[in-house]
GUMIRO-735608 format. One record per residue (C-alpha): residue in three letters; x, y, z. Coordinates in steps of 0.05 Angstrom, whole numbers, plus 5000, padded with zeros to 4 digits. Layout:
BEGIN
ALAXYZ...
END
This chain:
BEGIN
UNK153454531070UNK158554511017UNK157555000961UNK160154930883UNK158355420819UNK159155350753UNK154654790734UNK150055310694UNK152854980629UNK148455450569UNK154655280519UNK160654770508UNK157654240566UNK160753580544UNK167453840572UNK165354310624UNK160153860656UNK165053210647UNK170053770691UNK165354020738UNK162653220760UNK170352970769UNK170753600822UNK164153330843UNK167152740851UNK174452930885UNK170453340942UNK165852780959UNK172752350959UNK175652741007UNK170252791048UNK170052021052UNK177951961075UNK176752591117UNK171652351162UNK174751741166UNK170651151210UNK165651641219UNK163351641140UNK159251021159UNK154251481187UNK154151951144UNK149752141088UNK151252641024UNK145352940983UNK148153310925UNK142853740897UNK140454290833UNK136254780848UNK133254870782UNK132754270728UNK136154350654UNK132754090585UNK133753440562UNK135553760494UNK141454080472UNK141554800446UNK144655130392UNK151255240427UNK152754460457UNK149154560527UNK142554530561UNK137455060579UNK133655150644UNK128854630649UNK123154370695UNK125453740728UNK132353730783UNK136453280803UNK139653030862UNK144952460888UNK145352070959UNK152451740971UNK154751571041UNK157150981087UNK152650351103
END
């Protein structure tokens, strides 16, 4: 288990979220080249533990919300 913060994005999320999903993306990356052959049998489920609102607030970001989300990458 791989642990990242700062996705609770209450204000200014265009640029923090747009920062915080091309980390997303880099550690995922490395993970690939790191496990090298052995990424072919590997699955990645990036998950929330609590959903945000569809709408944006007063400040530019989303409140907690009802719904989650979650991502599967990996090999074959």
């Amino acid at each position: 288990m791989i642990e990242t913060s700062g996705w609770d994005t209450h204000s200014g999320q265009q640029g923090r979220l747009a920062n915080q999903l091309r980390a997303l993306d880099a550690l995922i990356d490395a993970l690939h080249v790191g496990l090298g052959d052995d990424w072919n049998d590997t699955t990645v489920l990036a998950a929330t533990e609590f959903g945000r609102t569809a709408a944006v607030n007063g400040t530019g970001g989303t409140d907690h919300g009802t719904a989650s989300a979650a991502m599967l990458a990996g090999g074959r």
